[in-house]
Residue, then its C-alpha position, 0 to 999 in steps of 0.5 A: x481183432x479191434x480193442x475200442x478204447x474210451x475217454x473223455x470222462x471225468x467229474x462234472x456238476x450236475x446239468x454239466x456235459x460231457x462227450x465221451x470218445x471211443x476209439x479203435x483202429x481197423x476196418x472191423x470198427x468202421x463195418x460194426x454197430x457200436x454200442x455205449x453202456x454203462x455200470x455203476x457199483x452194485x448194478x448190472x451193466x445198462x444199455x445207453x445208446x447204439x449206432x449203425x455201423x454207417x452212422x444213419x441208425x441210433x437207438x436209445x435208452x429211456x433214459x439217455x433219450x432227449x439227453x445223450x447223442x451217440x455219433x460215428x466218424x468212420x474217417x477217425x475210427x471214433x464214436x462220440x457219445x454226447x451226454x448233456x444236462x448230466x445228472x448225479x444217476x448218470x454217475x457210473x463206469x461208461x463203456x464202449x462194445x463192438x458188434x462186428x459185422x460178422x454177426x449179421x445181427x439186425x439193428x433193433x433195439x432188443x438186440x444191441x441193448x444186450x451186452x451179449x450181442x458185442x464181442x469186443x469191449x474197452x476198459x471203461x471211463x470213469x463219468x461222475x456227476x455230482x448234485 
């Protein structure tokens, strides 16, 4: 079983950065596809960003493209998200979720933007942005 584990978030001014971190030990983590989402009060939970297991593969959102960059250091267990030129929308809960390698599902986007396709979720970290 792997239980990720996020940080790195906090309050930051608009057009500010932050990079979250995602951190889980075993050998499931560094053969799973991860996924960033995020939730904020009243929404559904929001796909952001995805990355192959070996790292070579990302998918976006809209939203997160041009803005956000999702990267995978197996070496450390531990997958970044990047998140630049912050807006007050970025404002949610962010979580990191594990797609183990045992559900053999492709690296596409209409599946790794479903919370449905990931078995293992962290807490969550707390990303304000203030205008």
């Amino acid at each position: 079983q792997v239980q990720p584990a996020e940080s790195g978030g906090g309050l930051v001014q608009a057009g500010g950065s932050l990079r979250l971190s995602c951190a889980a030990s075993g050998l499931t983590f560094s053969r799973s596809d991860i996924g960033w989402f995020r939730q904020s009060p009243g929404k559904e939970r929001e796909f952001v960003a995805a990355i192959s297991w070996e790292g070579r593969q990302t998918i976006y959102s809209d939203s997160a493209k041009g803005r956000f960059t999702i990267s995978k250091d197996n070496t450390r267990s531990t997958v970044y998200l990047q998140m630049n030129s912050l807006k007050p929308e970025d404002t949610a809960v962010y979580y990191c979720a594990v797609d183990p390698p045992t559900s053999r599902r492709p690296f596409k986007y209409d599946f790794v933007a479903l919370p449905a396709a990931y078995d293992y979720w962290g807490q969550g970290t707390q990303v304000t942005v203030s205008s």
